[in-house]
C-alpha positions in Angstrom: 0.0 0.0 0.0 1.5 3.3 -0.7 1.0 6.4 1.6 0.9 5.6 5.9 -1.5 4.9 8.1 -1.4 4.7 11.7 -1.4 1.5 13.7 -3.4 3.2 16.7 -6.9 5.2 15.1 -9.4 6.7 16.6 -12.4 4.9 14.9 -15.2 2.8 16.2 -15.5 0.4 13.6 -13.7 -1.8 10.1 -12.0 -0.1 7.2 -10.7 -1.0 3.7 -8.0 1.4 2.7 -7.7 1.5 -1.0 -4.6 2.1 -3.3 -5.6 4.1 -5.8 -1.8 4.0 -7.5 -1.5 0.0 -6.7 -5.2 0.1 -8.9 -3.7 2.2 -11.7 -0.3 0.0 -11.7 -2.1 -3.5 -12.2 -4.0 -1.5 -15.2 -1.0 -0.9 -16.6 0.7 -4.3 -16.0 -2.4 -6.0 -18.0 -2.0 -3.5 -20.9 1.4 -4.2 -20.7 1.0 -7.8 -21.4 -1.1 -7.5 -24.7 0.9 -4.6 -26.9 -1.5 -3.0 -29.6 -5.1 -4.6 -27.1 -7.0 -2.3 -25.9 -7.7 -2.8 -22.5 -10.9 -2.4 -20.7 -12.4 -2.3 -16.5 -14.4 -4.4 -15.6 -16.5 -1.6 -12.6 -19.7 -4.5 -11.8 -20.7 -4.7 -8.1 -19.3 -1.8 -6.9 -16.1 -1.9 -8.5 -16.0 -5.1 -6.7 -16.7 -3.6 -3.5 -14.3 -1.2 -3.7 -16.3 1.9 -4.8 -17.4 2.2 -8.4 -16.6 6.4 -8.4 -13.3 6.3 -7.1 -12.0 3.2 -9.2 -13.2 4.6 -12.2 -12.5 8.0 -12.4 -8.6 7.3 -11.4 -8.3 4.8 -13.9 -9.9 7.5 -16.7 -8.0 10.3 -15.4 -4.8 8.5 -15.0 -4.6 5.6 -16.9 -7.3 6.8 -19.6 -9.4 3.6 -19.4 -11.8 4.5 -22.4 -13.9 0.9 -22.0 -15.7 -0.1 -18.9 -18.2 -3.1 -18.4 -21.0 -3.3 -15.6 -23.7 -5.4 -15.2 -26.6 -3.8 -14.7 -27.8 -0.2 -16.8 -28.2 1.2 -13.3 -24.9 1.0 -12.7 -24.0 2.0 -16.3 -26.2 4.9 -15.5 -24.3 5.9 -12.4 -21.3 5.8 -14.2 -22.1 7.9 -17.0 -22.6 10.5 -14.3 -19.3 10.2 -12.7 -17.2 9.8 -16.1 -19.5 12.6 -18.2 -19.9 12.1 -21.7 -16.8 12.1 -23.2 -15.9 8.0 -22.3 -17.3 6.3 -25.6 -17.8 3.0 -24.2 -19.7 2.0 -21.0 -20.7 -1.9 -21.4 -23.9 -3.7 -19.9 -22.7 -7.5 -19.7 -27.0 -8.6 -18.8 -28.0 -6.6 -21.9 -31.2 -5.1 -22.2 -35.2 -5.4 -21.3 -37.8 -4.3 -22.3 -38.1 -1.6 -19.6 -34.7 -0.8 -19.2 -34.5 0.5 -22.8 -34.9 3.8 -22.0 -32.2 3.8 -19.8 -29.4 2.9 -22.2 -30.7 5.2 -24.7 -30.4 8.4 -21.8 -27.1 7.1 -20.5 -25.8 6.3 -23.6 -25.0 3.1 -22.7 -23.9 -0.3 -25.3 -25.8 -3.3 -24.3 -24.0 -7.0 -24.6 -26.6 -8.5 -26.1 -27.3 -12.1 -25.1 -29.9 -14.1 -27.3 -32.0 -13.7 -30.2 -35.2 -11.9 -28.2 -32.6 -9.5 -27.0 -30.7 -8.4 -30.6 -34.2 -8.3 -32.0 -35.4 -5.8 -29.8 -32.6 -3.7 -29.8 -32.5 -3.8 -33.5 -36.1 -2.9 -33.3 -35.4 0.4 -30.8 -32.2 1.6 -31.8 -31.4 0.8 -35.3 -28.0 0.9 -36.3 -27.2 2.1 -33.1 -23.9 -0.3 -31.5 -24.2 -3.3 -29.3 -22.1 -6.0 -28.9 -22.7 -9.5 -29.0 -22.3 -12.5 -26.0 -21.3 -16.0 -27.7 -22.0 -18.7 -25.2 -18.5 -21.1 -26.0 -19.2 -23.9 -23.1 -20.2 -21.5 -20.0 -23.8 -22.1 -20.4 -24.6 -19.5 -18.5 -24.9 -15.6 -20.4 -24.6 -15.9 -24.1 -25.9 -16.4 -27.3 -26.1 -20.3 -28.8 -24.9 -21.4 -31.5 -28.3 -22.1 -33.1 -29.0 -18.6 -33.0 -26.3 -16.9 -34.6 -27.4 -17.7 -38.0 -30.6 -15.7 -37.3 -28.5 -13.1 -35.3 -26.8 -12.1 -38.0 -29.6 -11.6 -40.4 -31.2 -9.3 -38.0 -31.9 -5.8 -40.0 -30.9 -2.8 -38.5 -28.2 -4.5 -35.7 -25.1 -3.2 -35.8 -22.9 -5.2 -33.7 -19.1 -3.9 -33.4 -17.4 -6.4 -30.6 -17.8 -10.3 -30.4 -17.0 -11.9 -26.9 -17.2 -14.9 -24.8 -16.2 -16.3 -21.3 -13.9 -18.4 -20.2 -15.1 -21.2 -17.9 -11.4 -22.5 -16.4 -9.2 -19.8 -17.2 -8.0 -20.0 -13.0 -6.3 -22.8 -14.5 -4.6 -21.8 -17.2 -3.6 -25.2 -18.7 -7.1 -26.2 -18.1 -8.1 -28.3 -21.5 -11.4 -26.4 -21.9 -9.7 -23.2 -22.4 -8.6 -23.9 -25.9 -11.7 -26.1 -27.2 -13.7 -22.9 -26.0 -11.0 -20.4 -27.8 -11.5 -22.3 -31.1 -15.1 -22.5 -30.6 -15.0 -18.8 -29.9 -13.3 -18.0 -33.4 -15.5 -20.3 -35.4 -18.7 -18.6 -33.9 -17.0 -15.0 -34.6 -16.7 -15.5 -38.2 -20.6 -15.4 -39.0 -19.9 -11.8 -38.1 -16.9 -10.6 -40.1 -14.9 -7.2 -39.2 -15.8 -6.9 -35.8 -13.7 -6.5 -32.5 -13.5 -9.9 -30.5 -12.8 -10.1 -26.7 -12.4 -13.8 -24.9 -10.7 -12.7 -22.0 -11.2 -11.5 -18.7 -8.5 -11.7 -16.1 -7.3 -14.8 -16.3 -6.8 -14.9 -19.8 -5.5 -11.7 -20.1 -2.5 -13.2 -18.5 -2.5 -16.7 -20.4 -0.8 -15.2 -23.2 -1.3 -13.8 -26.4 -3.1 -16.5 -27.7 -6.1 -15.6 -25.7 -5.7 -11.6 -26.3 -7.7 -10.7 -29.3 -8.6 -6.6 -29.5 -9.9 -6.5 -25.9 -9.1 -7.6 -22.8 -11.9 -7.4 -19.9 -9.9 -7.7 -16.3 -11.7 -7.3 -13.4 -10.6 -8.9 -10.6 -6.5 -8.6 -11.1 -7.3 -4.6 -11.2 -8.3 -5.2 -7.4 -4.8 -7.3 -6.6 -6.9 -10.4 -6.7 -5.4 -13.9 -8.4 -7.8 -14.7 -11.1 -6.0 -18.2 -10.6 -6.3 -20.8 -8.5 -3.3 -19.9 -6.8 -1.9 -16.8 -5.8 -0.5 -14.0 -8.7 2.4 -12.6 -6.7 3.2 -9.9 -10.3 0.1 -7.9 -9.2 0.0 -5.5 -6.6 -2.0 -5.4 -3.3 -4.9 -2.6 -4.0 -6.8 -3.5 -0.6 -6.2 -4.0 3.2 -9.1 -4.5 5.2 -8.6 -3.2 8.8 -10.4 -3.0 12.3 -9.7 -2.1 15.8 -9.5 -3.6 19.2 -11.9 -2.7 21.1 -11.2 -4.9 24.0 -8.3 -7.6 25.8 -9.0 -10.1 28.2 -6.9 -13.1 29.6 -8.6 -16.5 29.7 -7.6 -19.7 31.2 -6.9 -23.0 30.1 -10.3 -25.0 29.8 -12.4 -21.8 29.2 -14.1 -20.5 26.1 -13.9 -18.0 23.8 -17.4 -17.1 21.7 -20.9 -18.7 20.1 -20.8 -22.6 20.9 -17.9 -21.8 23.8 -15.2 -23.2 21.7 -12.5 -24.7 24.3 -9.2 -22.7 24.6 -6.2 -25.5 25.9 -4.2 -22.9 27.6 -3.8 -19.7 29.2 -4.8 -17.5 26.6 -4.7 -13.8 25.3 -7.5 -12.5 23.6 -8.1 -9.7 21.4 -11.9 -8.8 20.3 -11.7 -6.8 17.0 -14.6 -4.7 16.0 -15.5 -7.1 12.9 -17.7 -9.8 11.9 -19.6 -11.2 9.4 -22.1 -8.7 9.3 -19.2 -6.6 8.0 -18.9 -9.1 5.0 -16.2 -11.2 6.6 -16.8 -14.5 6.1 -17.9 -16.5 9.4 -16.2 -19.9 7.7 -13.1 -17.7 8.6 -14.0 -19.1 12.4 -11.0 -20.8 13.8 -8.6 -20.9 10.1 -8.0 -17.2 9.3 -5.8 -14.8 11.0 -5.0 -11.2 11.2 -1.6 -9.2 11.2 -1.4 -7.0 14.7 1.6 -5.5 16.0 4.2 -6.9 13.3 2.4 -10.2 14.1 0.4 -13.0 13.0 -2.9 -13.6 15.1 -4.6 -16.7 15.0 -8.9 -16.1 14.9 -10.2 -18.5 18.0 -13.5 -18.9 18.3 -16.6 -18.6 16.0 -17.2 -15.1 14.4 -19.6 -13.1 15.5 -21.6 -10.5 13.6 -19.9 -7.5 14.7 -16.5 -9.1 16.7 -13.8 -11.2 15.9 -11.3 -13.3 18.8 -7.7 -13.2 18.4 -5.2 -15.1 20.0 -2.1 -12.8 20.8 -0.6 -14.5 23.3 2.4 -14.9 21.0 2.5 -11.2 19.5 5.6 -9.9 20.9 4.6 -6.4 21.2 2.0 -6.0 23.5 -1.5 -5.4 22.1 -3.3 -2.5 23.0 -6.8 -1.3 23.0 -7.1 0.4 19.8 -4.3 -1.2 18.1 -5.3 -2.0 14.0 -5.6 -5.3 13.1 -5.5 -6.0 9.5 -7.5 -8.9 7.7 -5.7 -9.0 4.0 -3.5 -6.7 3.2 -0.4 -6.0 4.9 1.2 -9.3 5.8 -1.5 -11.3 5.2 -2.8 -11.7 1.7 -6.2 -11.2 0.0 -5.3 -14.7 -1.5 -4.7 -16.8 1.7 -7.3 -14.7 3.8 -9.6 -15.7 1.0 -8.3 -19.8 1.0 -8.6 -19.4 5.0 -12.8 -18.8 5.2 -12.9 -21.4 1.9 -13.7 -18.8 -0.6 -12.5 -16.6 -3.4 -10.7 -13.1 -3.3 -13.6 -11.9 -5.7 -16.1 -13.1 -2.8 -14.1 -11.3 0.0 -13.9 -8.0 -2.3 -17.5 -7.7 -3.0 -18.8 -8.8 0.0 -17.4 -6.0 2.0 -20.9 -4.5 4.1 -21.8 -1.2 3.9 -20.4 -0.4 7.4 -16.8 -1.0 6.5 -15.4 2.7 5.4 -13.8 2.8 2.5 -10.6 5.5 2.5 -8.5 6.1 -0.8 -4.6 6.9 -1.3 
């Protein structure tokens, strides 16, 4: 994290601090794998949890990000106001209905369209006006089948300027489903000749060229998070989630610490942290995750609670202190192992941050 903070703060409550600069520079590592491909952010959920104004205007003003996808129009819509009209390209990845047409035309927003029903209608309201085009390759999840494209394609009036699918396995990279889905993925593109194409998100856009195309969509590496199924140690940590002690206590051996009085063997010291899984941390995190206090690992004991965590820091050299910062993932303690400890995925622990956790920028 660049920029200081202080290990003692005068807050009631959890905080993520946010690196602004770390964001920009894992912008500018993608880009820097893919010469001559544009490069896109992906700002869904929140800029996955990290706050969908100051993510994208920094990565406009600094990195001048021209291409950004959401998933909803509502968010396209809010981002239109942050970014003003002079980005071209704002992305909805669920497409349109029926009653959210108006609000791509007013936000001047490019739908990804998804099926048949949804290319014919936006033919039907904005002829000629730009969308792009989902091609399902072996997600079967969003995105156009291959019995449709025919039809799709013989649609009057659609103008469709970028082509893209999804990789299913691309966190692993030598996965064999990657490359049946890429050649799937350039057969279905041909029924519409001339246009941009874009198969990667994250993952892919660090597989190599072979996946690159003339876009690449990351999301989650913008946010220091592996898009693999092990940690990514060439991006840079964007996110530290911190929170306070609000109280110590010393507990003997054969008492119990939290819900379900889980057993302590020995004489104990015990730190409760104002955080819990009403803050979005995960309660699976219960007796496996740990927390970096005093230039420390603590151990969580105990099950977490909605609004307080246990830590053992008996073995924390430097005594803890009321109001001493514990940190979650960030500073040494990664998103990736914080994530592996509550049996879940950085992308779950980004987005999941509650609306009580502050969020402060660098």
């Amino acid at each position: 994290m660049s920029g200081a903070y202080s290990t003692t703060q005068n807050t009631a409550g959890p905080w993520v601090d946010i690196d602004l600069g770390a964001l920009c520079a894992n912008y500018a590592f993608i880009r820097d794998q893919a010469p001559g491909v544009e490069t896109a952010a992906v700002v869904k959920c929140d800029a996955y949890g990290l706050g969908l104004e100051a993510v994208a205007c920094a990565l406009a003003s600094r990195e001048n990000c021209q291409i950004f996808f959401v998933a909803y129009p509502e968010e396209g819509a809010a981002l239109r106001d942050y970014l003003g009209v002079s980005t071209p390209d704002i992305y909805v990845f669920n497409g349109p209905l029926p009653e959210t047409m108006p609000l791509f035309e007013q936000a001047r927003l490019t739908p990804v369209l998804n099926d048949f029903e949804q290319a014919s209608a936006w033919a039907q309201r904005m002829p000629g006006v730009v969308a792009a085009l989902h091609i399902d390759t072996g997600m079967n999840r969003l995105g156009a089948p291959f019995n449709e494209l025919d039809a799709i394609a013989a649609i009057n009036n659609l103008n469709i300027s970028l082509v893209m699918s999804h990789l299913a396995c691309s966190s692993a990279p030598t996965h064999p489903k990657n490359q049946l889905q890429r050649e799937c993925f350039i057969d279905a593109a041909g029924k519409f000749p001339g246009v941009r194409l874009s198969l990667s998100a994250s993952g892919g856009a660090l597989m190599g060229k072979d996946y690159h195309f003339d876009l690449l969509r990351p999301g989650i590496a913008l946010y220091g998070g592996s898009p693999f199924d092990e940690d990514e140690p060439r991006l840079t940590s964007v996110a530290a989630l911190r929170a306070p002690v609000v109280q110590l206590r010393d507990a003997g051996a054969g008492e119990s610490v939290g819900y379900g009085a889980h057993q302590i063997t020995q004489k104990t010291r015990l730190a409760t942290v104002a955080l819990g899984y009403g803050d979005g941390f995960p309660r699976a995190g219960s007796g496996h995750a740990e927390a970096y206090i005093s230039n420390a690992h603590a151990p969580v004991v105990g099950r977490i609670s909605m609004d307080l965590i246990s830590l053992d820091v008996s073995s924390v050299k430097n005594p803890v202190k009321t109001g001493d910062i514990a940190t979650f993932f960030g500073e040494g303690v990664s998103l990736f192992e914080t994530a592996k400890a509550c049996n879940t995925i950085p992308y779950e622990l980004l987005t999941g941050l509650g609306a009580r956790v502050d969020r402060r920028y660098f």
